[in-house]
C-alpha positions as CSV (number, residue, x, y, z in Angstrom):
1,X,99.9,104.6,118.0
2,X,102.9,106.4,118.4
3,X,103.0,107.0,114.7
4,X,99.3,108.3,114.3
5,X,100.6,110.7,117.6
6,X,103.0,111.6,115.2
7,X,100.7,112.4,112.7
8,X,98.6,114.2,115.0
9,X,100.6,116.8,116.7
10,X,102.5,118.4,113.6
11,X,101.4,122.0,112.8
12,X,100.7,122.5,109.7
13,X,103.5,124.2,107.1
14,X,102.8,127.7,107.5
15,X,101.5,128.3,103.7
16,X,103.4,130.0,101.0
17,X,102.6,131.9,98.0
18,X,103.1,130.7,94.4
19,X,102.2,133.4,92.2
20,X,101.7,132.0,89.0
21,X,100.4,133.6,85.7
22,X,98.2,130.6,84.5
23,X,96.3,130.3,81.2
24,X,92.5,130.3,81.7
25,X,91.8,126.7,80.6
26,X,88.7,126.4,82.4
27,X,86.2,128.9,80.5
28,X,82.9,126.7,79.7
29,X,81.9,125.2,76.4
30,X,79.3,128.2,76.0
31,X,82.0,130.9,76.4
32,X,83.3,132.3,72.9
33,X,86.9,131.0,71.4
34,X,87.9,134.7,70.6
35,X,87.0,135.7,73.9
36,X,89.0,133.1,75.8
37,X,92.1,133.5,73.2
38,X,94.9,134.6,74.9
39,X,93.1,135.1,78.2
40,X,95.2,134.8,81.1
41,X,94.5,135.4,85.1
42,X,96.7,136.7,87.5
43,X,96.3,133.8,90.2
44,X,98.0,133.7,93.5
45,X,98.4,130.4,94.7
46,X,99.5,128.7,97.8
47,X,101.4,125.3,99.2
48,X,100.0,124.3,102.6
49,X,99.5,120.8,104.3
50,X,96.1,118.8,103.6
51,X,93.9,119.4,105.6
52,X,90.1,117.5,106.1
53,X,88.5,120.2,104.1
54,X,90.7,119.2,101.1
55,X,89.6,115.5,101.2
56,X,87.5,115.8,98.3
57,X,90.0,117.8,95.9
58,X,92.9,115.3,96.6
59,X,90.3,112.5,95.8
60,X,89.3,114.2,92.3
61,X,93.1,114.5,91.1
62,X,93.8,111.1,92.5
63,X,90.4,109.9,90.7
64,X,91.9,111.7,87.2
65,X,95.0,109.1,87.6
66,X,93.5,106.0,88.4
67,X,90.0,106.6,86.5
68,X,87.3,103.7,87.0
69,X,89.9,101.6,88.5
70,X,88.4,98.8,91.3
71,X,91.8,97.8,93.0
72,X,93.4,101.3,93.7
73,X,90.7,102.6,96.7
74,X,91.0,106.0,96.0
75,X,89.2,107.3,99.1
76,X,91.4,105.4,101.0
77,X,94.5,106.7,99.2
78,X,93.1,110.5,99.8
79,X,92.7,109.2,103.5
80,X,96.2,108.2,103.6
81,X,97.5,111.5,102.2
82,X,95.5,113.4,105.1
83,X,97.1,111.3,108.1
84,X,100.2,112.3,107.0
85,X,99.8,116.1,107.8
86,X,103.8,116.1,108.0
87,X,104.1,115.3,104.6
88,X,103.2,116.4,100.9
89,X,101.3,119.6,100.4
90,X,98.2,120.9,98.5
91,X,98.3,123.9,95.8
92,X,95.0,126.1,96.6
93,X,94.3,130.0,95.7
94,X,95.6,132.3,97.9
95,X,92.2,134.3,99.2
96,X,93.1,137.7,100.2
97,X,90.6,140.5,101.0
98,X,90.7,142.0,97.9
99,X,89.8,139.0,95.9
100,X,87.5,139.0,93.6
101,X,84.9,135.9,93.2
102,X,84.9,136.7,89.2
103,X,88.2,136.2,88.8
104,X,88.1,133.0,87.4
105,X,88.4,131.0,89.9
106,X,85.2,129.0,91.3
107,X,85.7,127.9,94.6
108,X,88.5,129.3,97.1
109,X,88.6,125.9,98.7
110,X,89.6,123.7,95.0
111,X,92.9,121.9,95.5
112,X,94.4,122.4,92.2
113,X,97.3,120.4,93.0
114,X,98.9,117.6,95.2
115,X,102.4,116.3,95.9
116,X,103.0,113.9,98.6
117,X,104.8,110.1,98.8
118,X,103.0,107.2,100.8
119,X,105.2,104.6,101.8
120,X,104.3,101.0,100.0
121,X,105.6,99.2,102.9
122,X,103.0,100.3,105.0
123,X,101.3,96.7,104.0
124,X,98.7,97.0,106.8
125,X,96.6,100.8,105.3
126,X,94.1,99.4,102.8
127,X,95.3,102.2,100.1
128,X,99.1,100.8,100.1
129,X,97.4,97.3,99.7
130,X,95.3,98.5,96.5
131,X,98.4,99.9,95.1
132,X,100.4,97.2,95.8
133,X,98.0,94.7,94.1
134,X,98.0,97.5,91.6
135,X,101.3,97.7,90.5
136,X,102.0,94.2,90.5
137,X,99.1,93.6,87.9
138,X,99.8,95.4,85.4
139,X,103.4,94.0,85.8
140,X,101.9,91.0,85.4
141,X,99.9,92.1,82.4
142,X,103.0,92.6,80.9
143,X,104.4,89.0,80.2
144,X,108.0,89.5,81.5
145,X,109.0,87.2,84.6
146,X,112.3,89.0,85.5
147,X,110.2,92.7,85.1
148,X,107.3,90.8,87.2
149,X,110.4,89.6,89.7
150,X,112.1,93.0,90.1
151,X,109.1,94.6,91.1
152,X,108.1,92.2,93.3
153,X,111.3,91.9,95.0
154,X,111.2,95.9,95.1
155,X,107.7,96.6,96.7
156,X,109.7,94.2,99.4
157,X,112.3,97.3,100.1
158,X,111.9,100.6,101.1
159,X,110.0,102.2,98.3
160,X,107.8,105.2,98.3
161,X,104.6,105.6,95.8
162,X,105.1,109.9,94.5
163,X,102.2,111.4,93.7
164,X,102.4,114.3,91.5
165,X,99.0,115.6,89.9
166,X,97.5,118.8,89.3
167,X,94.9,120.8,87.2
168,X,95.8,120.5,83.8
169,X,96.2,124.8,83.3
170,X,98.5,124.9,86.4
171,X,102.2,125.1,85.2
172,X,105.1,122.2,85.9
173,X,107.1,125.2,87.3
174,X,104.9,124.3,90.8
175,X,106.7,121.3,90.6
176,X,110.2,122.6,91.8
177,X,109.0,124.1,95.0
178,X,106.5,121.0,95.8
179,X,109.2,118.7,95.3
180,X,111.6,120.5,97.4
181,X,109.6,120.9,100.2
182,X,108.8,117.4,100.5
183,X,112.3,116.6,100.0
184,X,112.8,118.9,103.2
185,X,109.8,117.2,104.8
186,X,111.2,113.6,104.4
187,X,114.9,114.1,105.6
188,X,112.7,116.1,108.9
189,X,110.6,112.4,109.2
190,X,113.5,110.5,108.9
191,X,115.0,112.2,111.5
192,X,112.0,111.4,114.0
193,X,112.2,108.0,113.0
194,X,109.4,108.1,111.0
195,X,109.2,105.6,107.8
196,X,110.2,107.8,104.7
197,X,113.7,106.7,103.9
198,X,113.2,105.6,100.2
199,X,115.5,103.5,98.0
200,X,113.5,104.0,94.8
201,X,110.4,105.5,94.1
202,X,107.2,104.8,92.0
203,X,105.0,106.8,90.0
204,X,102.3,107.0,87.7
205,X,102.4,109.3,84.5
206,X,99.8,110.4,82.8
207,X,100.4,110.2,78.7
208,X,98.8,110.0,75.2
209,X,99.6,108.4,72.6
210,X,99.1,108.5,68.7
211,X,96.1,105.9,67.1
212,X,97.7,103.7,64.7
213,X,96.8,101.1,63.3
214,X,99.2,98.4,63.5
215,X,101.8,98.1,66.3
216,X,104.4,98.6,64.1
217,X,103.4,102.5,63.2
218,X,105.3,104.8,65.3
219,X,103.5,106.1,68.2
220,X,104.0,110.0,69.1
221,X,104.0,110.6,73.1
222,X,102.7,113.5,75.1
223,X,103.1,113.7,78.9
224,X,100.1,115.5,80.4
225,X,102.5,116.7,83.1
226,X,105.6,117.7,80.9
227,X,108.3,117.4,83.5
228,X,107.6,114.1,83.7
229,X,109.5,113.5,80.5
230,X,112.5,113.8,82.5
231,X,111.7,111.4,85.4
232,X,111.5,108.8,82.6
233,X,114.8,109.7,81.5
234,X,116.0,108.9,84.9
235,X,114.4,105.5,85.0
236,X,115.3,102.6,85.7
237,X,112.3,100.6,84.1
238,X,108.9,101.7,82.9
239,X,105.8,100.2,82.3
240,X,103.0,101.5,79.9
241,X,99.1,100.3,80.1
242,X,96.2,101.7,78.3
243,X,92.8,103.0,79.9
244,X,91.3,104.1,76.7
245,X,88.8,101.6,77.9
246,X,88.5,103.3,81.9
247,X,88.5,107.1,81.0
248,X,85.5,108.9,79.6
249,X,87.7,110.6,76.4
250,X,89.8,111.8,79.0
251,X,91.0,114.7,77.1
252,X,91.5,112.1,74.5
253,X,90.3,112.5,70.6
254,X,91.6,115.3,68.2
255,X,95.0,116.9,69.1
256,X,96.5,119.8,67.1
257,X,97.0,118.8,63.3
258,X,94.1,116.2,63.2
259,X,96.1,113.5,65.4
260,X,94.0,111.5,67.0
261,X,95.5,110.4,70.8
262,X,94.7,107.5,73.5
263,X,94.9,108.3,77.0
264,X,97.7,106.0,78.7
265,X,99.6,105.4,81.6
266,X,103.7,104.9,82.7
267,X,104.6,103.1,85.6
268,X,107.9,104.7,86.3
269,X,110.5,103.1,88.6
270,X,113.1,105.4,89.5
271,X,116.4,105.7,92.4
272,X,115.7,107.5,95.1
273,X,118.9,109.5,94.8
274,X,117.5,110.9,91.2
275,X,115.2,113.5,92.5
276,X,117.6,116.2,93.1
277,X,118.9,115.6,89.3
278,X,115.2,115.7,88.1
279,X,114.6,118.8,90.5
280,X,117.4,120.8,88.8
281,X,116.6,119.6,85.2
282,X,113.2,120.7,85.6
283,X,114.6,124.2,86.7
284,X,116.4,124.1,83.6
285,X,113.5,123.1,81.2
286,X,111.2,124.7,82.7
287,X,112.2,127.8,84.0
288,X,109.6,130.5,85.8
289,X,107.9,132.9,84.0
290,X,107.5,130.8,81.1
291,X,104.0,128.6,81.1
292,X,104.1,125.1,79.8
């Protein structure tokens, strides 16, 4: 009780602007190549706490992660995310009065991006359960014993599940501040006594990889969110599944040169202690003004 009185009495972050130039990647099929070439929108964007209106939005990008998936409950996860209004945040457009509702945007009220943590400890919410069983799974899958042991014997310490997904036109600059902030957010929790002092995190990537034919061939990788690269690069183990078989395409097929790509995941373990590294190399790669 104490915890959900916790929950209940935070005021939300005071929102901040993001002002992002971000390519128009969402024109419809019946729109023109040559008139969507090079089109870009001037977008303000803001980071504020979820809120109940947002339910639905955090649900989609969680649903883009975890795609027909039965274990993970993703209306449970997006539940989770909520209750914890003193953590994580929500990118949405900045509506001013001068906004226009042709601006390419459709609907004021789209979250276009989420960053939060859940605790995996938390063994008694349904949504840390389904992860849980999740993760352990496709551990399983993978035929190791010792991998299958250290992940056991770490969802049995203090480990925290990131979530960092997004529209796939919105930047991985958004990253820095997101991930700053809920840096700030935790060390504030912690200090209440609240459960978010993590040893290691977890996270799912969202990749592709090349078609070959035998498992020999070398197999190209793209990251869907780029700056995950250099999370895996901070690793201490990672774990790759494919869901050609769960996604619809999803934004699988023909790449650029012909290459045809398969939609696949990374289980990514990393040390809690990391983040500020991967905050500042993302700076680095990644630097504002310049898209992705």
């Amino acid at each position: 009780d104490s915890l959900l009185q916790e929950m209940t009495n935070r005021a939300p972050k005071v929102a901040r602007l993001i002002p992002i130039d971000t390519p128009d990647n969402s024109s419809s099929d019946s729109e023109s190549d040559t008139e969507q070439e090079g089109k870009e929108i001037q977008v303000e964007f803001e980071a504020r706490s979820p809120e109940e209106e947002d339910y639905h939005g955090i649900r989609r990008l969680l649903q883009q992660l975890f795609l027909r998936n039965q274990v993970v409950n993703v209306s449970k996860v997006a539940e989770t995310i909520l209750a914890q209004r003193y953590i994580g945040s929500v990118i949405k457009q900045s509506v001013g009065e001068d906004n226009d509702s042709d601006d390419g945007m459709d609907d004021p009220n789209e979250v276009y991006a989420v960053s939060t943590v859940i605790n995996l400890s938390e063994k008694n919410r349904e949504s840390v359960t389904g992860l849980r069983t999740f993760l352990l799974e496709q551990t399983a899958k993978g035929g190791d014993r010792q991998v299958l042991q250290y992940v056991t014997d770490l969802l049995n310490k203090n480990v925290g599940f990131l979530i960092n997904e997004r529209f796939i036109n919105i930047p991985a600059q958004i990253t820095v501040p997101l991930w700053e902030t809920l840096q700030t957010e935790m060390k504030k929790a912690k200090d209440r006594n609240l459960p978010f002092e993590f040893g290691h995190y977890i996270m799912i990537c969202k990749l592709y990889k090349t078609k070959t034919d035998t498992t020999q061939d070398h197999q190209a990788v793209v990251f869907s969110n780029p700056e995950e690269e250099l999370i895996v690069a901070e690793s201490e183990l990672c774990i790759d599944y494919d869901v050609a078989d769960e996604s619809d395409n999803d934004m699988g097929g023909n790449w650029t040169d012909g290459v045809e790509m398969n939609p696949w995941r990374r289980i990514v373990v990393f040390r809690a202690d990391k983040l500020d590294n991967i905050i500042r190399d993302v700076q680095q790669n990644f630097p504002t003004g310049v898209t992705a």
